[in-house]
Each structure stands twice: as C-alpha cells, then as structure tokens.
N, C-alpha and C positions, 0 to 999 in steps of 0.2 A: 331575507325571510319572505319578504312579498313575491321575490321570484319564485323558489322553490312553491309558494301555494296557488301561484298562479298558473305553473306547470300543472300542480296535481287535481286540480282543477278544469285544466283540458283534459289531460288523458279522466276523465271523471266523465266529464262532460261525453269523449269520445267517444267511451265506453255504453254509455247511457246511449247512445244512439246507432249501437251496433257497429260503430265501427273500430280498427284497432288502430291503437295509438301507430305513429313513426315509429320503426325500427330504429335503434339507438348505433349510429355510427361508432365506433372504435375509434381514439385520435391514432392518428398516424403513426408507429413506431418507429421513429429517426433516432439510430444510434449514434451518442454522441460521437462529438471529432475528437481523434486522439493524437499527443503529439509521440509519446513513446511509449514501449512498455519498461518497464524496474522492475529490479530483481530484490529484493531484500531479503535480509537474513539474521535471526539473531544467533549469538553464537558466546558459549561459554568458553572462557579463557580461562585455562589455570595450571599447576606446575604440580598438580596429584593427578598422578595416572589413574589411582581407583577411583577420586570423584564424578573424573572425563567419561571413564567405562560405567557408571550405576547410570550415566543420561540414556534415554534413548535413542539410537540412530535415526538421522537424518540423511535419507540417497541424497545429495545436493547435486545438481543437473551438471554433464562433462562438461559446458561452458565456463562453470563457473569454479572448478576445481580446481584454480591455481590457486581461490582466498585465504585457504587457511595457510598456504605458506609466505603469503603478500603481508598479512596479521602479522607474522612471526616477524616480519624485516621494521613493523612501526609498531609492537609493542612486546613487552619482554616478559609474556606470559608462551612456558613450554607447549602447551595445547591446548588446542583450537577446536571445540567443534560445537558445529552447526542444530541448536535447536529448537528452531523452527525458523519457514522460509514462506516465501508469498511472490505469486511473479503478477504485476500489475500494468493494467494502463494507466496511463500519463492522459486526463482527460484536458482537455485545452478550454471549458470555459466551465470546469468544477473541480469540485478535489477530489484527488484520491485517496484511500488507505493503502497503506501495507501492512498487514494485519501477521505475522507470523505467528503471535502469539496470543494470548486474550489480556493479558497483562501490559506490557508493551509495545507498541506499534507509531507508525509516522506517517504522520498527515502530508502529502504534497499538492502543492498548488503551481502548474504551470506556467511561468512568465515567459513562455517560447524559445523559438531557439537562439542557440549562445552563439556569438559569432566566433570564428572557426571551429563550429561542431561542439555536440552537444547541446543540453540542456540546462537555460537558465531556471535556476527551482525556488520558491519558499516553503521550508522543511519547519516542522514541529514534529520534535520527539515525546508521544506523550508515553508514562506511568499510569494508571487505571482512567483516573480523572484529571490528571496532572500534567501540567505540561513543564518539560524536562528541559530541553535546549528548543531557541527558536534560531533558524536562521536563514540568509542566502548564501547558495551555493550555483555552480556550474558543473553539471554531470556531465561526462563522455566517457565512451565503451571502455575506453581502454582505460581509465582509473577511478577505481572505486572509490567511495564516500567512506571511511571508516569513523563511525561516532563512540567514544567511552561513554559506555553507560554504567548505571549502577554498580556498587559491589556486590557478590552474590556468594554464598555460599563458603567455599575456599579459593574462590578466583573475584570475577570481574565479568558482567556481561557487554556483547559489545554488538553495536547495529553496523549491520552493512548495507551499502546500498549501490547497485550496479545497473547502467545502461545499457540495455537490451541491445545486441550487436544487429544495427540494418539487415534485411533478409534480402 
C-alpha cells in the first residue's frame, strides 16, 4: 500500500511541476519453453448407429486418423467418433489444458523427456470441477494414451491423448 501511494504521489507531485511522468515500460514478452505439443480428443464410443449420426461431426486432422480404428482393437464398442478435440503445448515449467470440451478436459504437467523418446507426463482427468483419474504416464508419437471415461448416453465416452510427431 505504501508503494503504490508513494508512486501516485510522484507522478502528482510530477505533474504539479509540469513535468510528465516516466513512460511505463511493457515487461518483456518471453514465451514460454515448450517441451511438446498434444493432440487430445474426446470421443463417443457406442454400438447404435443413430446415436453416433445425431453428434456433430468432428474433421479430426489426417494424422491422427488411424484412432478410431486403434479404439476399436482396446475396446468393444462398434463406433467411434470424435467430439471434440484440442491440439496443445506441452509447457515445460507450467501446466497445460486440453480442453475439447467445456465439460471434460485434462490437465498436464510436464516431467520432461522420457528416456527413449517421448514424454514423461502427470495427467488429471477432470469432470467440471472434478477430478476423475490422476496419473503418470509416458507419451510417444506412435502410441496413444487411451483413458475410459464416463458412461454417456447409450455408449461410453473416452479421452485420447497423442504426441505431436517431431517436424
């Protein structure tokens, strides 16, 4: 408190004697280090064709367009689809979201890289306010993170999460 009156108090003071206060410097904008980016995805699972068709489509990027048939090999729901998705960085001394949906979303915290390749993670799945699964994991390009989440409707919704392939 004393600072802030002691500032307004010069520029007062400044002002009073015609002169103009210091021009206020900008701090420096340094973006943070990143270690990757993630791809995340929620995706409804279920075995009715008309529930699959009333979602909305979701384009999910050609990279990532093998998941819904990867889903199908680790869980024994007939369809798969995508909705909603969030492509993020991996900040290396904060956390990020992956936010697909406003209901849904997973918190990651980078513990750096995983030795041979990839990324070591701590993941929280949260539900609005809720936190659903905590865990560590090791992400790399080539195999996604698949988490069960909630039941939903007449399926199952399900998080995915994939390591951005080096450019």
């Amino acid at each position: 408190m004393k600072l802030v009156l002691a500032s307004f108090a010069f520029f007062a003071l400044a002002s009073l004697h015609g002169q103009e206060p210091p021009p206020v410097q900008p701090l420096p904008s340094k973006k943070p280090a990143t270690d990757a980016k993630v791809w995340g995805a929620l995706v409804f699972a279920t075995n009715d064709p008309a529930e699959a068709a009333a979602l909305p489509k979701v384009d999910v990027p050609a990279e990532f367009a093998d998941i819904p048939p990867r889903l199908g090999k680790a869980f024994a729901w007939q369809r798969y689809e995508v909705i909603g998705q969030h492509l993020q960085d991996v900040f290396r001394e904060y956390e990020s979201w992956v936010v697909p949906t406003k209901d849904l979303f997973l918190k990651i915290d980078s513990k750096g890289p995983a030795e041979g390749g990839g990324m070591n993670l701590h993941l929280q799945f949260w539900r609005d306010q809720q936190v659903l699964v905590k865990t560590d994991a090791v992400l790399k390009a080539e195999n996604p993170l698949f988490i069960a989440g909630p039941k939903w409707r007449g399926g199952q919704l399900l998080f995915v999460l994939v390591l951005q392939k080096s450019r």
